[in-house]
PLY file of the C-alpha trace (Angstrom):
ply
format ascii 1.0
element vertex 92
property float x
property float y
property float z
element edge 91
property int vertex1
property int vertex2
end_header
-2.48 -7.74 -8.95
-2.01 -4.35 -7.78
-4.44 -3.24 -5.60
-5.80 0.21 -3.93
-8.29 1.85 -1.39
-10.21 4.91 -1.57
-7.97 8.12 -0.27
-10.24 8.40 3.23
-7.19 8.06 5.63
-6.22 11.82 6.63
-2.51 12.83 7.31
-0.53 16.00 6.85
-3.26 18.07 5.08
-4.50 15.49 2.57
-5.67 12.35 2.10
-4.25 9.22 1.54
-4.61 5.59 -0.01
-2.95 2.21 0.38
-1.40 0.65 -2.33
-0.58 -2.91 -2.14
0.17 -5.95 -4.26
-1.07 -9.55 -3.58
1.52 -11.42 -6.07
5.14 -9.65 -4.91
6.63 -6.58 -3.34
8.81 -6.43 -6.68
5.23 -6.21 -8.50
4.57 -3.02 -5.86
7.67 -1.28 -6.23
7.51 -1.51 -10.01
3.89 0.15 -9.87
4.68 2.74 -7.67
7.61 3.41 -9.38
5.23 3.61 -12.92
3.31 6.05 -10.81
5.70 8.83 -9.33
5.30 7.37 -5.58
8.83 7.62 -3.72
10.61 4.73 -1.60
10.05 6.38 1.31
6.25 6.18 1.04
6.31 2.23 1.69
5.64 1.41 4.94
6.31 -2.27 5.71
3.84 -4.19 3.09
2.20 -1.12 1.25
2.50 2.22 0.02
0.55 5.32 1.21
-0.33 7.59 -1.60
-1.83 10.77 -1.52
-5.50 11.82 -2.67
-3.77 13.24 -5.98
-1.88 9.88 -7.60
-5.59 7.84 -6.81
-6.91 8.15 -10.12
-3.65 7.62 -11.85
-3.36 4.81 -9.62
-6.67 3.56 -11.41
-5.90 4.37 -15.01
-2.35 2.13 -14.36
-4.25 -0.49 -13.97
-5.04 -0.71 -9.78
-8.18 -2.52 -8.48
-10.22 -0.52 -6.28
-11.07 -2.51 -3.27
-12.75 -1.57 0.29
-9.62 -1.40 2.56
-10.94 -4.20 4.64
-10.90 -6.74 2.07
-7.32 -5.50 0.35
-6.04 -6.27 3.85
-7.41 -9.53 3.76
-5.67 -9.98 0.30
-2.31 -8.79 2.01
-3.17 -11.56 4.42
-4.08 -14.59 1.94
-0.82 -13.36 0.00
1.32 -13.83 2.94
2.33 -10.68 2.35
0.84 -8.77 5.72
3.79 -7.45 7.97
1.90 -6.30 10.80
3.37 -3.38 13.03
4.67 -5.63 15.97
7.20 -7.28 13.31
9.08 -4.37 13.05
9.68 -3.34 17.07
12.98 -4.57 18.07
13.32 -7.24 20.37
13.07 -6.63 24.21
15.53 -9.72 25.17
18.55 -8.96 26.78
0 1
1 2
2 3
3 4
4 5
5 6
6 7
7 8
8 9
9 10
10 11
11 12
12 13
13 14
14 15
15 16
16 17
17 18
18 19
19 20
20 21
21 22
22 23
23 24
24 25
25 26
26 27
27 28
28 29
29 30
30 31
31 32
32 33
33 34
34 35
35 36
36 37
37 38
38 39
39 40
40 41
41 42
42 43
43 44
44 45
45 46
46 47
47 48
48 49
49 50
50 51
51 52
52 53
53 54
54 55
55 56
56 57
57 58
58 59
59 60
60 61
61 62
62 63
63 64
64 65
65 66
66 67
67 68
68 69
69 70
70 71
71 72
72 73
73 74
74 75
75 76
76 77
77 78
78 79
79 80
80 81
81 82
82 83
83 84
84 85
85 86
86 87
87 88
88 89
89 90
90 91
């Protein structure tokens, strides 16, 4: 199931939302694809879209959930990379 939040997260200007899937990343990318949202908008487990692609996200088909509980979802899925994942290693 594809997922959303609400656009409440400000950056450059605007207002974004996450977009997320709690089956597959391949379920994601084909969404955001669907929807117009570049590559380079995913950011490790989701998408960030802006204010403007929310309602299209809806009428696609995404759930609207609180952005607590879609992280929980990301969680449950197994499909939460948290930030510390992606820093490179500090071993010599």
């Amino acid at each position: 199931m594809i997922l959303v939040d609400e656009p409440l997260w400000p950056a450059r200007g605007r207002l974004w939302s996450h977009l997320v899937s709690d089956l597959s990343y391949d379920e994601l990318h084909v969404f955001a694809e669907m929807l117009g949202a570049p590559r380079r908008a995913f950011d490790r487990d989701h998408y960030d879209i802006p204010d403007m692609r929310f309602r299209s996200a809806l009428w696609l088909g995404a759930v609207l959930l609180p952005s607590r509980e879609l992280a929980a979802r990301l969680r449950t899925a197994g499909l939460r990379r948290p930030k510390h994942l992606n820093r490179p290693s500090r071993r010599p």
